[in-house]
mmJSON file of the N, C-alpha and C atoms, coordinates in Angstrom:
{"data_MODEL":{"atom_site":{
"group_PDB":["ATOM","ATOM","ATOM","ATOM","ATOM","ATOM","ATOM","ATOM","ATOM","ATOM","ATOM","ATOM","ATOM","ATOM","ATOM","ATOM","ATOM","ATOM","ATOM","ATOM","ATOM","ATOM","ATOM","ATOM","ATOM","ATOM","ATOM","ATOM","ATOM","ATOM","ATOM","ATOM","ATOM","ATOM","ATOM","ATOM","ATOM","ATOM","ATOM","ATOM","ATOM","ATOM","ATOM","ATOM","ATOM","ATOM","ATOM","ATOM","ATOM","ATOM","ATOM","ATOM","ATOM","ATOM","ATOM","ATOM","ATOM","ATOM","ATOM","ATOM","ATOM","ATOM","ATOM","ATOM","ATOM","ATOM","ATOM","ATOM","ATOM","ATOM","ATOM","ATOM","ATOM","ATOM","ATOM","ATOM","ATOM","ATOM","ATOM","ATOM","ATOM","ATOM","ATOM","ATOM","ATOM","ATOM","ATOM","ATOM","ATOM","ATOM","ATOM","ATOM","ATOM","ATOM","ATOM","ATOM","ATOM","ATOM","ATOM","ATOM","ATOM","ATOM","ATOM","ATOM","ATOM","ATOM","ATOM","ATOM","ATOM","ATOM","ATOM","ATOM","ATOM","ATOM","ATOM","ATOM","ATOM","ATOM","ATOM","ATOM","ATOM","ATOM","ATOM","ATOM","ATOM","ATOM","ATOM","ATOM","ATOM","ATOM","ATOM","ATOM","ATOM","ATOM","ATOM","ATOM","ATOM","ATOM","ATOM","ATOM","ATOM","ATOM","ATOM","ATOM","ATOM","ATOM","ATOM","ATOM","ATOM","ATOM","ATOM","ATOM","ATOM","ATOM","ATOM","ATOM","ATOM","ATOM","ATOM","ATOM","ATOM","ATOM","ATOM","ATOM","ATOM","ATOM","ATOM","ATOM","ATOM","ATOM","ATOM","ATOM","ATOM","ATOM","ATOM","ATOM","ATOM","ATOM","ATOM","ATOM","ATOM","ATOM","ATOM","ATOM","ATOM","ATOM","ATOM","ATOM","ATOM","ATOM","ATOM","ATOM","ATOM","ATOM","ATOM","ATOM","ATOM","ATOM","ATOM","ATOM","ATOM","ATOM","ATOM","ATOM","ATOM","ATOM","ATOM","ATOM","ATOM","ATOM","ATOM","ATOM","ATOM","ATOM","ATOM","ATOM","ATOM","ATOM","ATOM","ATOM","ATOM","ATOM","ATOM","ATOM","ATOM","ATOM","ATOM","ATOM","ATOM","ATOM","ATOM","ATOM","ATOM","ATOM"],
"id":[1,2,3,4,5,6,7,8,9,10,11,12,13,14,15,16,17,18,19,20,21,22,23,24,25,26,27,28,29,30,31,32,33,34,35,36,37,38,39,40,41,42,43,44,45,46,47,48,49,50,51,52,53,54,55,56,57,58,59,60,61,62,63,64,65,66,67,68,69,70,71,72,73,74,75,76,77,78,79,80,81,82,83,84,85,86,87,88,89,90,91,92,93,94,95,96,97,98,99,100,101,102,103,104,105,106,107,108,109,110,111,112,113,114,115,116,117,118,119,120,121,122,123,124,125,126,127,128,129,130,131,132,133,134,135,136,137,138,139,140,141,142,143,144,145,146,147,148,149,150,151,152,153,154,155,156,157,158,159,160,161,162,163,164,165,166,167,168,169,170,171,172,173,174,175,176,177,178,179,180,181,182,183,184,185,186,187,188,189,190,191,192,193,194,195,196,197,198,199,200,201,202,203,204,205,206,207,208,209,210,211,212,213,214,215,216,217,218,219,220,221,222,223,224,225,226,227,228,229,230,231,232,233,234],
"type_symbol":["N","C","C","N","C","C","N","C","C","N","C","C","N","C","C","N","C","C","N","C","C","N","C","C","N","C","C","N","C","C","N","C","C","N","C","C","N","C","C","N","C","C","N","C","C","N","C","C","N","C","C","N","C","C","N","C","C","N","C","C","N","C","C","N","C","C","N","C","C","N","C","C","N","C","C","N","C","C","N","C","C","N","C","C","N","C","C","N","C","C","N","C","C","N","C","C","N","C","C","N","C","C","N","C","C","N","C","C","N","C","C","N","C","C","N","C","C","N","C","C","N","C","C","N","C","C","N","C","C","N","C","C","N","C","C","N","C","C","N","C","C","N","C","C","N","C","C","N","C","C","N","C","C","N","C","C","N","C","C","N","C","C","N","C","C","N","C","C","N","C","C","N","C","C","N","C","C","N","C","C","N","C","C","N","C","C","N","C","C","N","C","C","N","C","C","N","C","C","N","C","C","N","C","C","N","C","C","N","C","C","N","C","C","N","C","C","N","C","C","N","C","C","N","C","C","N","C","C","N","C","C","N","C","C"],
"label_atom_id":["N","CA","C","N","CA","C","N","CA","C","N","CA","C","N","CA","C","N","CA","C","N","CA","C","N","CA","C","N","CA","C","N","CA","C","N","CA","C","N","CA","C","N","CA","C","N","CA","C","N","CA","C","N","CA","C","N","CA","C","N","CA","C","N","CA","C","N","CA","C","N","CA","C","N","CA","C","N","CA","C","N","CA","C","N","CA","C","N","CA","C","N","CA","C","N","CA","C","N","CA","C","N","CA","C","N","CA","C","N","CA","C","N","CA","C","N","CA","C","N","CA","C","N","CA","C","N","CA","C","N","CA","C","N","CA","C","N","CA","C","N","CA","C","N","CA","C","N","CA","C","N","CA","C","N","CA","C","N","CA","C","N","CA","C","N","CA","C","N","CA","C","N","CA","C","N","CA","C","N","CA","C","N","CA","C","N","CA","C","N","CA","C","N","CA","C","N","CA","C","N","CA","C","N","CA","C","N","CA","C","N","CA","C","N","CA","C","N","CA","C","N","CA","C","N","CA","C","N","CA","C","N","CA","C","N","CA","C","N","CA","C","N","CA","C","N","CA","C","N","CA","C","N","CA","C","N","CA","C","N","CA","C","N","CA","C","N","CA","C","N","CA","C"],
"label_alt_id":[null,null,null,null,null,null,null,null,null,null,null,null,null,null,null,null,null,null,null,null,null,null,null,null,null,null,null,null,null,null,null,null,null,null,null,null,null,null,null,null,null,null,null,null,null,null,null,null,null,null,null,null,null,null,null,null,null,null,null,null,null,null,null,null,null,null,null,null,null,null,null,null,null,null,null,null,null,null,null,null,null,null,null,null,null,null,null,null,null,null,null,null,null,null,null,null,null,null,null,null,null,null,null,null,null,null,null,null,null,null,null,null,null,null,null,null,null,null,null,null,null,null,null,null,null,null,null,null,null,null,null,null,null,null,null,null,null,null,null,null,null,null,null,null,null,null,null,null,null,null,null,null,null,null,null,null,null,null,null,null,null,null,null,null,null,null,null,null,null,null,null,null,null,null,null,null,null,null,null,null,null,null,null,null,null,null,null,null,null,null,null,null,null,null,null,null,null,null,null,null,null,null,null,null,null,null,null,null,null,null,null,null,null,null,null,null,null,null,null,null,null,null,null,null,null,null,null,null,null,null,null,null,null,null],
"label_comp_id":["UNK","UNK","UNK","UNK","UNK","UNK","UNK","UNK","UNK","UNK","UNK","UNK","UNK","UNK","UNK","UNK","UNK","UNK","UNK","UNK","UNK","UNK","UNK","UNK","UNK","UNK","UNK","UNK","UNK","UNK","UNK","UNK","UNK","UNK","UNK","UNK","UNK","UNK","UNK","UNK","UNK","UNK","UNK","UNK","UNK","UNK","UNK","UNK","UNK","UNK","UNK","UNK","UNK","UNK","UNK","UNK","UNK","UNK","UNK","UNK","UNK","UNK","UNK","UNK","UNK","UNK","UNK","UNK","UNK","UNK","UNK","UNK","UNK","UNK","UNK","UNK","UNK","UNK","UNK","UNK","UNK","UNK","UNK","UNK","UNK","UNK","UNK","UNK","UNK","UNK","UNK","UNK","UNK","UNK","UNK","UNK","UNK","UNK","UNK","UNK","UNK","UNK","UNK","UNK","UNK","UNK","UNK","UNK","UNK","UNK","UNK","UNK","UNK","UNK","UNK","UNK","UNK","UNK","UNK","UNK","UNK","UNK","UNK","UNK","UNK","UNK","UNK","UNK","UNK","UNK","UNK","UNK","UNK","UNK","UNK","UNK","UNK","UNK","UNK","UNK","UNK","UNK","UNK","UNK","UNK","UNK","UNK","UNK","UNK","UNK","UNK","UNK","UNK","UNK","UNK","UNK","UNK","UNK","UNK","UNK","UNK","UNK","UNK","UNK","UNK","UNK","UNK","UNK","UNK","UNK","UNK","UNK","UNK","UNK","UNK","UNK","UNK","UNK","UNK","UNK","UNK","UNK","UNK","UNK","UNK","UNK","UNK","UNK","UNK","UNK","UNK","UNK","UNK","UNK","UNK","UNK","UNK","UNK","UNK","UNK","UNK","UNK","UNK","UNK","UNK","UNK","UNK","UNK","UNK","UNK","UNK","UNK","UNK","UNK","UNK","UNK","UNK","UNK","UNK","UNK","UNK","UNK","UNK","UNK","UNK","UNK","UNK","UNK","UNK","UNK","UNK","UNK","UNK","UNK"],
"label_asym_id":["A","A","A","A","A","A","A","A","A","A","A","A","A","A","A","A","A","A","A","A","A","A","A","A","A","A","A","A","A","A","A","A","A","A","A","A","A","A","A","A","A","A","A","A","A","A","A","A","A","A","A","A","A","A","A","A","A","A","A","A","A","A","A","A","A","A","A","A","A","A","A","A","A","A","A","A","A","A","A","A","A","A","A","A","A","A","A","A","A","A","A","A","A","A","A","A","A","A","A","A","A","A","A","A","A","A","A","A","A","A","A","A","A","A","A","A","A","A","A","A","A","A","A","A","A","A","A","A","A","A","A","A","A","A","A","A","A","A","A","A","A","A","A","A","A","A","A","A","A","A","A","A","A","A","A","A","A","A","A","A","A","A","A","A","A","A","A","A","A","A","A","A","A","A","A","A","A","A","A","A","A","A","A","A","A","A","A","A","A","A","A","A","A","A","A","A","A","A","A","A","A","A","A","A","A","A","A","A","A","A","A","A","A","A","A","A","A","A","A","A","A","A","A","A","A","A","A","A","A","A","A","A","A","A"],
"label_entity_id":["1","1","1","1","1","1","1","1","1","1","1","1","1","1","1","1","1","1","1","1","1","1","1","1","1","1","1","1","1","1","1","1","1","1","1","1","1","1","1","1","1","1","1","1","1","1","1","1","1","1","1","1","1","1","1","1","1","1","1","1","1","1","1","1","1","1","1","1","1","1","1","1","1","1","1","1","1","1","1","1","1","1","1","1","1","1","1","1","1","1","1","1","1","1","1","1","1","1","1","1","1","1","1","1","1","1","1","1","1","1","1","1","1","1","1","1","1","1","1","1","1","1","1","1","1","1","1","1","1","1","1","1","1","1","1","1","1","1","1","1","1","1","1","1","1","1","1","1","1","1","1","1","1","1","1","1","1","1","1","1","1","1","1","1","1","1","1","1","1","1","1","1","1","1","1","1","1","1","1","1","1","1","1","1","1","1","1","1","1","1","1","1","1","1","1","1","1","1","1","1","1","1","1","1","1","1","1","1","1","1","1","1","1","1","1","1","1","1","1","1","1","1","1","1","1","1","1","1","1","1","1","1","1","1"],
"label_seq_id":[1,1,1,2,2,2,3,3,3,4,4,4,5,5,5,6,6,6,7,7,7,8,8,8,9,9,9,10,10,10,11,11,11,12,12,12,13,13,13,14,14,14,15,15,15,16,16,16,17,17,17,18,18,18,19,19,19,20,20,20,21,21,21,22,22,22,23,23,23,24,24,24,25,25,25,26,26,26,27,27,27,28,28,28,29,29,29,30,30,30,31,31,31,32,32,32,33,33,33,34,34,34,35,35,35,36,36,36,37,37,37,38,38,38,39,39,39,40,40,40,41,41,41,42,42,42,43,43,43,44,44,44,45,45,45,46,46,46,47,47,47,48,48,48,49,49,49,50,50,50,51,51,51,52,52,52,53,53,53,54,54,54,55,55,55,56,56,56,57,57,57,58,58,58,59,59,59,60,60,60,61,61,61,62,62,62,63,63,63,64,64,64,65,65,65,66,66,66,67,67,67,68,68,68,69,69,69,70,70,70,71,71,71,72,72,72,73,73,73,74,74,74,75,75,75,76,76,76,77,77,77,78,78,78],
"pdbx_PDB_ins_code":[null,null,null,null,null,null,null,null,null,null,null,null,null,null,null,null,null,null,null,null,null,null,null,null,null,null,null,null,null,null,null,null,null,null,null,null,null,null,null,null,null,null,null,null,null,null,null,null,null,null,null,null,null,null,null,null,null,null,null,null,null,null,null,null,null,null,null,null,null,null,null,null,null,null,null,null,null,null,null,null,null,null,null,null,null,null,null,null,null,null,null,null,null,null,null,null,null,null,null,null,null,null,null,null,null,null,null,null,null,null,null,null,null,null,null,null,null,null,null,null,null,null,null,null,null,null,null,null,null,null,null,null,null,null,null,null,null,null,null,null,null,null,null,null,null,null,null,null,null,null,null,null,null,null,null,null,null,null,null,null,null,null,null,null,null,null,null,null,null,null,null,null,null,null,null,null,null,null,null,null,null,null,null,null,null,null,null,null,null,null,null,null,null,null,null,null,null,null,null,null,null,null,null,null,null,null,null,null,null,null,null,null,null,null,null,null,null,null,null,null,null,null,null,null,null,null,null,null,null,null,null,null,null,null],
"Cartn_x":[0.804,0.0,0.849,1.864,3.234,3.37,3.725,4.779,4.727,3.606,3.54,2.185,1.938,0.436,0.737,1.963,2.208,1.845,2.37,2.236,0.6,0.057,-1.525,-1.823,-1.727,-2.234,-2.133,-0.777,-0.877,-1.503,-2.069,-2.892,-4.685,-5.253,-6.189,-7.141,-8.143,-8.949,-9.231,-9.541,-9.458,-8.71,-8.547,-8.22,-8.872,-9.853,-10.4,-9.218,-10.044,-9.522,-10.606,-10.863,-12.442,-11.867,-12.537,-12.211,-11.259,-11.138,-9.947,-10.015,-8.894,-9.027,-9.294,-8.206,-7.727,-7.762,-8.857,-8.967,-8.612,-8.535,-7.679,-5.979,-5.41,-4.034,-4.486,-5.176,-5.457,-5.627,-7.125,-7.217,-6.632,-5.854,-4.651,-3.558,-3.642,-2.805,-3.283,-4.59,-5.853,-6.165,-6.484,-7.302,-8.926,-9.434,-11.272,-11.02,-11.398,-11.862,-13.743,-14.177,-15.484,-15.446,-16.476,-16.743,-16.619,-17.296,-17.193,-16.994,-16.418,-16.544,-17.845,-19.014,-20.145,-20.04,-19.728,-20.267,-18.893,-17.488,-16.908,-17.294,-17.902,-17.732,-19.255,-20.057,-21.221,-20.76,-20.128,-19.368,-18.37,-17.62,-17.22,-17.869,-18.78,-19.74,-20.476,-20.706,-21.558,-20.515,-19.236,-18.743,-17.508,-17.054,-15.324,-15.915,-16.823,-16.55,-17.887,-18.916,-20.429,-20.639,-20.776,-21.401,-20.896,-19.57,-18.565,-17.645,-16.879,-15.765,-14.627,-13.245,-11.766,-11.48,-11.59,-11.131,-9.931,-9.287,-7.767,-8.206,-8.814,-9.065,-7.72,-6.94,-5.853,-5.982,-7.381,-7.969,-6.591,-5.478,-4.723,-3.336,-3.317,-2.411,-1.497,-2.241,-1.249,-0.911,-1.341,-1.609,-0.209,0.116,1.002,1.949,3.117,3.733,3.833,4.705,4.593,4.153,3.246,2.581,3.495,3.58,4.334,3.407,3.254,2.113,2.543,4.161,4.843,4.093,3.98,4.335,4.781,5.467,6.596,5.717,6.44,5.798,5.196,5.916,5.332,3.921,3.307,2.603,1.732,1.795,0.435,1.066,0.251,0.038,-0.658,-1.5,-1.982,-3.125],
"Cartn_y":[-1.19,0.0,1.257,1.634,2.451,2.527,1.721,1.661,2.855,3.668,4.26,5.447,4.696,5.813,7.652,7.793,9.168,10.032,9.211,10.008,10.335,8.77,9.185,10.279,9.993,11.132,12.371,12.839,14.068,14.115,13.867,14.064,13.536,13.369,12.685,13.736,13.429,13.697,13.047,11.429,10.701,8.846,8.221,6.966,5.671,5.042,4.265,2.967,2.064,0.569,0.267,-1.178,-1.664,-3.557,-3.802,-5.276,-5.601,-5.095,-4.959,-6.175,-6.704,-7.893,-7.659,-6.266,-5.701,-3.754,-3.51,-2.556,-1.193,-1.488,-0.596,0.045,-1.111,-0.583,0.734,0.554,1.486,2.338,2.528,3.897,4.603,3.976,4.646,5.014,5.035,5.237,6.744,6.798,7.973,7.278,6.104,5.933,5.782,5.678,5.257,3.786,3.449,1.607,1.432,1.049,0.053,-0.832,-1.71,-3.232,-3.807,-2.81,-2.624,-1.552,-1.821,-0.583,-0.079,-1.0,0.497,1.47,0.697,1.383,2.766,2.391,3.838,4.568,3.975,5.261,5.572,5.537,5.705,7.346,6.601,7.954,8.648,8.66,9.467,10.887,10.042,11.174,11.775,11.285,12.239,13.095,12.765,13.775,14.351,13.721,14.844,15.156,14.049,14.317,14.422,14.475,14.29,13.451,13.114,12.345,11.764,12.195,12.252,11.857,10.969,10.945,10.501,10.826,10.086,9.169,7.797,6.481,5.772,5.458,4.577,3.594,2.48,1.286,0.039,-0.019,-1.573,-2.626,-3.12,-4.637,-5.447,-5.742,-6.905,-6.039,-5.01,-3.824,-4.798,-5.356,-5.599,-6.822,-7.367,-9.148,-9.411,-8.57,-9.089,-7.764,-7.661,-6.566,-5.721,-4.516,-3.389,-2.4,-1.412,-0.545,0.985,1.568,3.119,4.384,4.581,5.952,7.554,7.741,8.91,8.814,10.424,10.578,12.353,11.435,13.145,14.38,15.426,16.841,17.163,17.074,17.098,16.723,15.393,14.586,14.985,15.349,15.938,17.223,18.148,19.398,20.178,19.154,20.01,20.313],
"Cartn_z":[0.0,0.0,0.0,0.61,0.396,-0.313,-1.776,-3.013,-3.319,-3.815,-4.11,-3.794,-2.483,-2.055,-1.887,-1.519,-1.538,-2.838,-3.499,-5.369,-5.752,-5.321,-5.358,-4.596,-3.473,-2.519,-2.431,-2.839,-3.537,-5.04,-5.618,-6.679,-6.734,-5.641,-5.427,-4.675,-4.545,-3.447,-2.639,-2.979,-2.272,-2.715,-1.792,-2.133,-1.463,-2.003,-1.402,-1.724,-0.357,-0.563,-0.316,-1.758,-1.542,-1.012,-0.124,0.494,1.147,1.455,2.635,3.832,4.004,5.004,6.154,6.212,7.488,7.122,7.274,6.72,7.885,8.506,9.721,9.303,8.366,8.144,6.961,6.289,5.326,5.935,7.02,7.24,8.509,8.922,9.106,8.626,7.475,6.185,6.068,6.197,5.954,4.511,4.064,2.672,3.7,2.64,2.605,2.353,3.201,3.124,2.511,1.921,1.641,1.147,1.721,1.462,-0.242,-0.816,-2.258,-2.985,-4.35,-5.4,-5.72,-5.61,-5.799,-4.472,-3.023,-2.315,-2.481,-2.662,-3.064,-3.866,-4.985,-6.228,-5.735,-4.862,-3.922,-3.33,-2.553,-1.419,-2.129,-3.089,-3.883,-4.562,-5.484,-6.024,-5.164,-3.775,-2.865,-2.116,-1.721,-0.977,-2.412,-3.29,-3.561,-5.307,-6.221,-7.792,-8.277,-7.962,-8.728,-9.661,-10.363,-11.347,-12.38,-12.267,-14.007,-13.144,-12.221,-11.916,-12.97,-12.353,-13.155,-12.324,-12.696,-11.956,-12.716,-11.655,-11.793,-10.903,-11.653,-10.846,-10.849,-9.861,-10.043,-8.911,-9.264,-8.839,-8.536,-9.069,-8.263,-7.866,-7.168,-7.017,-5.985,-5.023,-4.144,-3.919,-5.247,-5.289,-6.075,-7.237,-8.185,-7.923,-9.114,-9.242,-9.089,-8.635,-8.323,-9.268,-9.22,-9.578,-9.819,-10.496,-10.355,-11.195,-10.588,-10.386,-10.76,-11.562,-11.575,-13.336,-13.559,-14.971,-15.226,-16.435,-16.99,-16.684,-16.626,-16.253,-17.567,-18.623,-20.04,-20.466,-19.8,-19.983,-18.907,-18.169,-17.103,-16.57,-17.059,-16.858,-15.637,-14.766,-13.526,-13.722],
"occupancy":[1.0,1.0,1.0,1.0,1.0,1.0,1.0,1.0,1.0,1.0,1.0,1.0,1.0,1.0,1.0,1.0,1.0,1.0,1.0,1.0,1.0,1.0,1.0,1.0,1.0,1.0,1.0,1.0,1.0,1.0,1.0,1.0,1.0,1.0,1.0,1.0,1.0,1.0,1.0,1.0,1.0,1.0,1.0,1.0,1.0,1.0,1.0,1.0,1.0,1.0,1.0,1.0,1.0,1.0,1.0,1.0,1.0,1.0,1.0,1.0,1.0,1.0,1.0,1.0,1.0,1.0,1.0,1.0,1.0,1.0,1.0,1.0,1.0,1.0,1.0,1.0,1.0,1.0,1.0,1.0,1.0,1.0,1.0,1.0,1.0,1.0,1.0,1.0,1.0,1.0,1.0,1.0,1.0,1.0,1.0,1.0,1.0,1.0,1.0,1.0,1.0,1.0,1.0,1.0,1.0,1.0,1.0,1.0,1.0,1.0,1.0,1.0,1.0,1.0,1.0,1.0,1.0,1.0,1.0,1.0,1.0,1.0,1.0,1.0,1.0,1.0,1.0,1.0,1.0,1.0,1.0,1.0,1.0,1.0,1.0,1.0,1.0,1.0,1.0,1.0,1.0,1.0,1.0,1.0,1.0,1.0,1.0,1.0,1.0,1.0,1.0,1.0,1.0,1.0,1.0,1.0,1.0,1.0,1.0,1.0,1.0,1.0,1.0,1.0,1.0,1.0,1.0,1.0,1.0,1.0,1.0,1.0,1.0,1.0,1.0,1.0,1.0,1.0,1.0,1.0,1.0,1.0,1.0,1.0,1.0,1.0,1.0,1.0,1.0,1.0,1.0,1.0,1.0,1.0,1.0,1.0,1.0,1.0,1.0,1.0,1.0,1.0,1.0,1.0,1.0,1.0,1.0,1.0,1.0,1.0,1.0,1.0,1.0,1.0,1.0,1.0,1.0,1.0,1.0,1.0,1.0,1.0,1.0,1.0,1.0,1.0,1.0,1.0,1.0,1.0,1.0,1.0,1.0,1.0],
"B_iso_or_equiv":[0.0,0.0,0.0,0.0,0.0,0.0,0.0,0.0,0.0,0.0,0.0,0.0,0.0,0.0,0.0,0.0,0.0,0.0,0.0,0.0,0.0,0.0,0.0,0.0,0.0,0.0,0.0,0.0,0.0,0.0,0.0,0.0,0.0,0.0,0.0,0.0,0.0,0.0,0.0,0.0,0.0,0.0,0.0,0.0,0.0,0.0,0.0,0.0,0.0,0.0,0.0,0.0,0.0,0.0,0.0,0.0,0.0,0.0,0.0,0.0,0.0,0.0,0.0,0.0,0.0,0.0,0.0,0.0,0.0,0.0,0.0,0.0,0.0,0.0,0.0,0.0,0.0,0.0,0.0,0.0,0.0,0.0,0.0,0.0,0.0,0.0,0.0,0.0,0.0,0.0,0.0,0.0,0.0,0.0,0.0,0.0,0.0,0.0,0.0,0.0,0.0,0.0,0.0,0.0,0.0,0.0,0.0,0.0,0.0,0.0,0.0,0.0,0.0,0.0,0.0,0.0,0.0,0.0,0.0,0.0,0.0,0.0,0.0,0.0,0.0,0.0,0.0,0.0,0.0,0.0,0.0,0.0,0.0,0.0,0.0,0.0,0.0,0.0,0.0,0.0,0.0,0.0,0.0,0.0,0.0,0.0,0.0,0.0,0.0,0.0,0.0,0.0,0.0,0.0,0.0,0.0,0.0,0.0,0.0,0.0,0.0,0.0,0.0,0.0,0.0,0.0,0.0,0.0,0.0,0.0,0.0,0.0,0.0,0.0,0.0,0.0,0.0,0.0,0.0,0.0,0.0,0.0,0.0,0.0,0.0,0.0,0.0,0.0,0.0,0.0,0.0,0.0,0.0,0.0,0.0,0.0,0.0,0.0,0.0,0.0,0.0,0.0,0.0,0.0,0.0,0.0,0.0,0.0,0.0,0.0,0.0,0.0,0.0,0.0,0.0,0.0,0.0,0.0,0.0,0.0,0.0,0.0,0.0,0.0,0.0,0.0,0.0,0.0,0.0,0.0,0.0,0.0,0.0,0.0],
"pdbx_formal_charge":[null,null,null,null,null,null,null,null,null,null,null,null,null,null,null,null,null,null,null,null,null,null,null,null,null,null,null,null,null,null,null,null,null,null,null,null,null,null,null,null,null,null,null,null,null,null,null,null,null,null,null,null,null,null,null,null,null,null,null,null,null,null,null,null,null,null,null,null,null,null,null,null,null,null,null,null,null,null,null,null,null,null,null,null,null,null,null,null,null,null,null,null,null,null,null,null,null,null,null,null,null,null,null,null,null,null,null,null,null,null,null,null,null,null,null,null,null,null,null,null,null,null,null,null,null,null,null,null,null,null,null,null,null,null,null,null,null,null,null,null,null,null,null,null,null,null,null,null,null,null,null,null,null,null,null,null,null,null,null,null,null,null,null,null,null,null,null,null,null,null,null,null,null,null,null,null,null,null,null,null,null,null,null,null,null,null,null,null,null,null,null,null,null,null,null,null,null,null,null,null,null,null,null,null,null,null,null,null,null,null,null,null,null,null,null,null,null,null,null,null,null,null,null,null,null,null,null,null,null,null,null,null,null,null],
"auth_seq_id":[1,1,1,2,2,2,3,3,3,4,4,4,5,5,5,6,6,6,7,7,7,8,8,8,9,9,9,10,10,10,11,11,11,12,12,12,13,13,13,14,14,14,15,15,15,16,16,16,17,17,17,18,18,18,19,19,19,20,20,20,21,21,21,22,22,22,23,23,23,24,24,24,25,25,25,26,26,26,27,27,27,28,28,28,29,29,29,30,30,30,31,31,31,32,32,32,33,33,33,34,34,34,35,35,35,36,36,36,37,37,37,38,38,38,39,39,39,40,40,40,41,41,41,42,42,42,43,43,43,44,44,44,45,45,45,46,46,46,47,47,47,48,48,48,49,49,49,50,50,50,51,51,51,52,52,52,53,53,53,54,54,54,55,55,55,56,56,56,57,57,57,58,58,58,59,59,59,60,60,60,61,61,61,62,62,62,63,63,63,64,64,64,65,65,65,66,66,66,67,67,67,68,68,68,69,69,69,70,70,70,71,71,71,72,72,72,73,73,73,74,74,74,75,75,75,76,76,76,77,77,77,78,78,78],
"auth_comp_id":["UNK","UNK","UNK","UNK","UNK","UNK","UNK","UNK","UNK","UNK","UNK","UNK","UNK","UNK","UNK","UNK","UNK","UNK","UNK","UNK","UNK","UNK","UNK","UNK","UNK","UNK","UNK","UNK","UNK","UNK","UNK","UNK","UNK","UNK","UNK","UNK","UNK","UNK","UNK","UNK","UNK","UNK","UNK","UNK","UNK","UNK","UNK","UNK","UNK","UNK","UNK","UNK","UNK","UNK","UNK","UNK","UNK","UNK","UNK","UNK","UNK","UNK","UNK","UNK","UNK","UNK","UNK","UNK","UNK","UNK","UNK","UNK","UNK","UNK","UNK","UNK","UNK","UNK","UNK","UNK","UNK","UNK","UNK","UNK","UNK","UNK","UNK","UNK","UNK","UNK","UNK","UNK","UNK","UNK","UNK","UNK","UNK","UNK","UNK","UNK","UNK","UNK","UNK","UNK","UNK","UNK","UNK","UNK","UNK","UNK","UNK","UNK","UNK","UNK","UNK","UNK","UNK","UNK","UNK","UNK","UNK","UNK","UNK","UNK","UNK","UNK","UNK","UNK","UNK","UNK","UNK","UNK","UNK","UNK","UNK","UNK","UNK","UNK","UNK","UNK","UNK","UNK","UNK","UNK","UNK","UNK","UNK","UNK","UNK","UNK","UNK","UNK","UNK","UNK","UNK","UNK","UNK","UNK","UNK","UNK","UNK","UNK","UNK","UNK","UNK","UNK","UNK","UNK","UNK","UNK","UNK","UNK","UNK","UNK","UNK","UNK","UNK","UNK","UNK","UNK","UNK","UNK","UNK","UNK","UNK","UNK","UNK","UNK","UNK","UNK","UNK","UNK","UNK","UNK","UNK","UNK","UNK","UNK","UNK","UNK","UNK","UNK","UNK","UNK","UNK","UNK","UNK","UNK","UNK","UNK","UNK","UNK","UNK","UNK","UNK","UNK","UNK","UNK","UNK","UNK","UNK","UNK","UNK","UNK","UNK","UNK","UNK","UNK","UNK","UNK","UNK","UNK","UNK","UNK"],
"auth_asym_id":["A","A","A","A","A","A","A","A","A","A","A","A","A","A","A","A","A","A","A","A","A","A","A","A","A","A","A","A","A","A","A","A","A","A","A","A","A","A","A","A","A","A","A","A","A","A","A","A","A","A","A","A","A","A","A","A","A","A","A","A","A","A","A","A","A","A","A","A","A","A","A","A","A","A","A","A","A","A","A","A","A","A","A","A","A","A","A","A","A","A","A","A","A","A","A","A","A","A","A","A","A","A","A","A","A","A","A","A","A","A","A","A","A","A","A","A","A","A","A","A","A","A","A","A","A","A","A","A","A","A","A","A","A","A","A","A","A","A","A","A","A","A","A","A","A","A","A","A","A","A","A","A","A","A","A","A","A","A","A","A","A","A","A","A","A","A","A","A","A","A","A","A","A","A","A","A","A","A","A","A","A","A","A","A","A","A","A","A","A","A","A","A","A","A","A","A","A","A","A","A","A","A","A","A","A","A","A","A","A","A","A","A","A","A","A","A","A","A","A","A","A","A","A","A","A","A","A","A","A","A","A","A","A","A"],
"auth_atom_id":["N","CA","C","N","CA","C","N","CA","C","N","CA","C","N","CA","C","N","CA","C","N","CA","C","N","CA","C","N","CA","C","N","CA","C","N","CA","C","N","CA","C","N","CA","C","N","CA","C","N","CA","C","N","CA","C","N","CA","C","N","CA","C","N","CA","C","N","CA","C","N","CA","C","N","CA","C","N","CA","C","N","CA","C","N","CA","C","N","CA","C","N","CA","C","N","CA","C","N","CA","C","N","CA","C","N","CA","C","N","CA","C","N","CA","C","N","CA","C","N","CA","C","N","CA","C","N","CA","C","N","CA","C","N","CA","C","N","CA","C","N","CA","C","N","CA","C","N","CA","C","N","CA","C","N","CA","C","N","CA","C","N","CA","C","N","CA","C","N","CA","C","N","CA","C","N","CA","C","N","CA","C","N","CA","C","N","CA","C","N","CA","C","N","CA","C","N","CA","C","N","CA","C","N","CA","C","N","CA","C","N","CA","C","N","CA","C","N","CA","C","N","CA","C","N","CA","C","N","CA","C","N","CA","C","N","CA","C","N","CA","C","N","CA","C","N","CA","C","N","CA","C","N","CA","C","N","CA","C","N","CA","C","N","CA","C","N","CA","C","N","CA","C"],
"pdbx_PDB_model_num":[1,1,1,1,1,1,1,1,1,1,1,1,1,1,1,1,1,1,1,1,1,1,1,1,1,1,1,1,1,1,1,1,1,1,1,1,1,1,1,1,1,1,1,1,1,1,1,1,1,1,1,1,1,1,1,1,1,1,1,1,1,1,1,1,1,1,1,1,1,1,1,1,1,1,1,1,1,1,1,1,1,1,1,1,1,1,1,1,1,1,1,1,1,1,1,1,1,1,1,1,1,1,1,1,1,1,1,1,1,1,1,1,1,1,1,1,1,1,1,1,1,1,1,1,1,1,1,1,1,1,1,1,1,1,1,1,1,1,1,1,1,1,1,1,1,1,1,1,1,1,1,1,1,1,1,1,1,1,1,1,1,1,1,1,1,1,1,1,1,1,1,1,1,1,1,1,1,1,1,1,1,1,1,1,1,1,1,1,1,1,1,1,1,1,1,1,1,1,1,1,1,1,1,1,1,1,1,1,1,1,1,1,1,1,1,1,1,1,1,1,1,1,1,1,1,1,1,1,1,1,1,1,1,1]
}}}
């Protein structure tokens, strides 16, 4: 959940974890834990994006390979 949660987190509003075994390490991380992905993208659109959100969903993030979350300054503008 570290590898790379900082990078998200500064670019996010929020970061859920959906199914969580142990969902206490997350939110003490400060992510959003729910049981499921409807119930995040639920509480999403009601508290940070309305209706149109931008989702980066990675279903086996912490199952397989490491994930890297940087891109060129060129390539995202802000």
């Amino acid at each position: 959940m570290i590898s790379c949660g900082h990078i998200a987190e500064m670019n996010t509003s929020a970061i859920y974890i959906c199914g969580a075994q142990e969902p206490g390490y997350a939110r003490g991380m400060g992510l959003k834990t729910r049981a499921t992905i409807e119930e995040a993208l639920e509480d999403a659109k009601r508290k940070y994006v309305g209706e149109n959100p931008n989702i980066l969903a990675l279903p086996l993030t912490f199952k397989k390979s490491a994930v890297h979350l940087m891109m060129k300054d060129e390539v995202y503008n802000g």
